[in-house]
C-alpha positions as a printed NumPy array, in Angstrom:
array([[   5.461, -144.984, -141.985],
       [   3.518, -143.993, -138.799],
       [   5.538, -141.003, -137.118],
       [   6.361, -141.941, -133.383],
       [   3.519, -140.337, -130.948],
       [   6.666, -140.009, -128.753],
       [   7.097, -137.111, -130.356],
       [   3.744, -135.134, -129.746],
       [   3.577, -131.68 , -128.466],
       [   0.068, -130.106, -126.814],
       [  -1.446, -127.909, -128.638],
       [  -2.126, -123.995, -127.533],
       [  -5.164, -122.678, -125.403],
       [  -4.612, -118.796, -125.761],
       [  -7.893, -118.153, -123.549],
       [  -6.144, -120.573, -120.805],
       [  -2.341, -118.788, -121.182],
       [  -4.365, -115.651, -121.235],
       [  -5.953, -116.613, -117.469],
       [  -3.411, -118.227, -115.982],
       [  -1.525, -114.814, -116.942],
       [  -3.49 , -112.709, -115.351],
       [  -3.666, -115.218, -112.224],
       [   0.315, -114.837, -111.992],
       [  -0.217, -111.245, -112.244],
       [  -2.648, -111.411, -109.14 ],
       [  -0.61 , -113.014, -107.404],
       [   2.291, -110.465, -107.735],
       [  -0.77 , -107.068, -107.108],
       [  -0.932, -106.425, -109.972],
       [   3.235, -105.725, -110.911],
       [   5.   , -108.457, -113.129],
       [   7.918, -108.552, -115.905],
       [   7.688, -109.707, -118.797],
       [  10.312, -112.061, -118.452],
       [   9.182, -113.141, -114.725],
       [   5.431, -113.872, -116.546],
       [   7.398, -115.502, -119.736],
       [   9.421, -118.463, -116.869],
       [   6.428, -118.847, -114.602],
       [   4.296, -119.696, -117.202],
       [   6.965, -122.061, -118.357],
       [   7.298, -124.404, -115.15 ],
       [   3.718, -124.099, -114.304],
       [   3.094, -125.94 , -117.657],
       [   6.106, -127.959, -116.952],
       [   4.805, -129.153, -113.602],
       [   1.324, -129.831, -114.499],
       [   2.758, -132.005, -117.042],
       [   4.716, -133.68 , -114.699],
       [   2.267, -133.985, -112.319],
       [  -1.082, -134.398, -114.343],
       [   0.146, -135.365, -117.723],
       [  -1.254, -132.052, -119.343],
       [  -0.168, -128.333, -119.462],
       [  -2.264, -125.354, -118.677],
       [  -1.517, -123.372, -121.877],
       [   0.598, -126.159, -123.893],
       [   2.03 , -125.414, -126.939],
       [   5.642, -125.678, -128.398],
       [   8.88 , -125.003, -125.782],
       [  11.565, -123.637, -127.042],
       [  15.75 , -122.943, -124.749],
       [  16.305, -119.431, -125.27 ],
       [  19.189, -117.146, -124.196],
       [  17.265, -116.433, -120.676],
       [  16.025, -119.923, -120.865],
       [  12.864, -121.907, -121.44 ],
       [   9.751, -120.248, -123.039],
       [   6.345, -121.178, -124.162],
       [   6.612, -120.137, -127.818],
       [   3.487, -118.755, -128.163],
       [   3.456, -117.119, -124.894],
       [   6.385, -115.3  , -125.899],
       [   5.448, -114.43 , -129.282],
       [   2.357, -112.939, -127.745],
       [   4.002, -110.893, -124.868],
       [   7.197, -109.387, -127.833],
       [   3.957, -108.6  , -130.362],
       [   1.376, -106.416, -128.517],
       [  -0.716, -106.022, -131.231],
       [  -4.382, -105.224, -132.005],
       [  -6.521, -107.794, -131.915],
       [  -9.37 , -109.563, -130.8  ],
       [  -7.594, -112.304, -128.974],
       [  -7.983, -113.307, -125.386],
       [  -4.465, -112.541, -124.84 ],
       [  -5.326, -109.214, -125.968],
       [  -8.15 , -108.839, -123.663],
       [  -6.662, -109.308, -120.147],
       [  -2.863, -109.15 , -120.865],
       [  -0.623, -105.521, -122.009],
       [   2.376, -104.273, -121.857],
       [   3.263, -101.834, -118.75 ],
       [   6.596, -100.076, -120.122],
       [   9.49 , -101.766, -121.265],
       [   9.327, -104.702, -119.357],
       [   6.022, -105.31 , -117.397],
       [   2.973, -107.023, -117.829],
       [  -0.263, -105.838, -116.419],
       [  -3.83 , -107.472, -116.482],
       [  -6.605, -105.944, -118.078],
       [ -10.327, -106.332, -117.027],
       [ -11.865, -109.057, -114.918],
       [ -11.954, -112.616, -115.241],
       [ -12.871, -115.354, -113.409],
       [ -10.815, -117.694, -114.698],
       [ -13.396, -120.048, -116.118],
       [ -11.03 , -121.603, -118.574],
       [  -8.787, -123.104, -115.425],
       [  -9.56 , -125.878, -113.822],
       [  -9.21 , -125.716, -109.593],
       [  -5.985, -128.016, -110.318],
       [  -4.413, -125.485, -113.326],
       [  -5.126, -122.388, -110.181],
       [  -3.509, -124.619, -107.635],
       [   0.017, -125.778, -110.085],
       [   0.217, -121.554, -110.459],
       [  -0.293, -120.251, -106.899],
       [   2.274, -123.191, -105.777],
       [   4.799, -122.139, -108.837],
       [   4.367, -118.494, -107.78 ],
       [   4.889, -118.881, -104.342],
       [   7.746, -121.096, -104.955],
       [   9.511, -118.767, -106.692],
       [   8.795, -115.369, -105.012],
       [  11.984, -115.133, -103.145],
       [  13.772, -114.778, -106.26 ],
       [  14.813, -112.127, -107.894],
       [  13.973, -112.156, -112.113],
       [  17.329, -112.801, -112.695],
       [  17.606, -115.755, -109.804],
       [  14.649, -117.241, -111.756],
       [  16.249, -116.998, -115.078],
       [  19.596, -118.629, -114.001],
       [  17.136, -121.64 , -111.838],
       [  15.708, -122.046, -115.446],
       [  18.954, -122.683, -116.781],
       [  19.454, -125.746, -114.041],
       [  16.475, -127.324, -115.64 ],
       [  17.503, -130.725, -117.106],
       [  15.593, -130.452, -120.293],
       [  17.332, -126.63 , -120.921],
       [  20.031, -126.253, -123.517],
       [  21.622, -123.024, -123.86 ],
       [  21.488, -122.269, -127.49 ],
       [  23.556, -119.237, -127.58 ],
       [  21.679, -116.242, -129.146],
       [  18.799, -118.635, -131.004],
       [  16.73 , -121.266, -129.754],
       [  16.422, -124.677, -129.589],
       [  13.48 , -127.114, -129.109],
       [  11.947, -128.331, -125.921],
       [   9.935, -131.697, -126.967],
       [   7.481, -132.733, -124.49 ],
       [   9.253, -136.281, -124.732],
       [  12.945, -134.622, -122.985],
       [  10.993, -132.764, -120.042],
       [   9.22 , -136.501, -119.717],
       [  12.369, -137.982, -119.912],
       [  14.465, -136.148, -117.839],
       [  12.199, -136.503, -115.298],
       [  11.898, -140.729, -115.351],
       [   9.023, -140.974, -117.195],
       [   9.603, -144.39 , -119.428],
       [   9.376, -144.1  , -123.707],
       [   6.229, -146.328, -123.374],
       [   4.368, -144.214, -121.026],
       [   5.1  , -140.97 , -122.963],
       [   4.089, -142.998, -126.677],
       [   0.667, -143.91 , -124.679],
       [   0.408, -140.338, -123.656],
       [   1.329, -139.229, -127.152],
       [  -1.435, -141.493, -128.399],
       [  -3.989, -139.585, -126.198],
       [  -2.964, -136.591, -126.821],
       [  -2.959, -137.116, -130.856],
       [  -6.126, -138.553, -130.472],
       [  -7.418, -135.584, -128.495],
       [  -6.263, -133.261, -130.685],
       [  -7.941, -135.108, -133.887],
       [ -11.393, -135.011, -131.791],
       [ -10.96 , -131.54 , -130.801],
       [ -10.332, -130.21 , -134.706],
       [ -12.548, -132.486, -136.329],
       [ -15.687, -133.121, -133.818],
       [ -15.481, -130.546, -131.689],
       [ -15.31 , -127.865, -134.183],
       [ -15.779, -129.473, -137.462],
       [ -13.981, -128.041, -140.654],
       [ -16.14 , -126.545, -143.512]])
């Protein structure tokens, strides 16, 4: 049996969560928390999906404690490792809590439309203090609070939530499968 494409999740661009990042960071001179970085990153993916049908950094969503994450995004900020990574190259930790951007970069992974969802995101939420922004995370329709673990966020329940009909997000599911195939095995063809 065929598994529904209903129940597709984007896959992960590092190099574009890496950008859009440092873009947030910016934005905010240069001075952002980890958990400020971790939400805005969250509803700019959330409203380019709304609004164009695909996330900047995609990936898997998860309802945390403080509320929704990007999975990878998180995993990325808690493990400031060594590497190689694009993450690596423009994004480390400043103390405890911040974020601060490394290098330059002009953002060539972004598209004008991924820059435009995160200036409008950032500037929507400025006024608010981390903590505001955690609790308006909580308000989110697709959020369940999962006590001290974490839940799932499928791409279908933000879709959902939202008024999006079950046909609409199986055709989008399609495309996206279908990207995703083309992207793994033309794109950059196994050995």
């Amino acid at each position: 049996m065929t598994p529904d494409p209903a129940n597709f999740s984007y896959p992960f661009n590092e190099a574009k969560a890496a950008q859009a990042a440092a873009c947030l960071v910016d934005l905010a001179q240069g001075n952002m928390t980890r958990l400020r970085v971790i939400k805005l990153l969250y509803l700019a993916d959330r409203t380019a999906i709304l609004q164009m049908r695909w996330p900047i950094a995609g990936g898997t969503y998860f309802s945390m404690e403080h509320g929704p994450v990007l999975s990878e995004v998180y995993d990325l900020i808690r493990d400031q490792r060594e590497s190689e990574g694009p993450w690596q190259a423009l994004i480390q930790s400043d103390g405890p809590r911040g974020i601060r951007r490394l290098g330059k970069t002009d953002f060539e992974d972004l598209s004008e439309s991924d820059l435009s969802t995160l200036r409008a995101v950032h500037f929507e939420q400025a006024g608010k203090s981390d903590w505001e922004l955690r609790n308006f995370t909580h308000d989110l329709p697709e959020y369940e609070d999962p006590g001290r673990s974490a839940l799932p966020i499928p791409v279908r329940r933000i879709l959902l939530e939202e008024g999006v009909s079950i046909e609409e997000i199986r055709r989008l599911g399609e495309e996206v499968i279908e990207q995703s195939w083309h992207r793994e095995n033309v794109v950059r063809p196994r050995s």
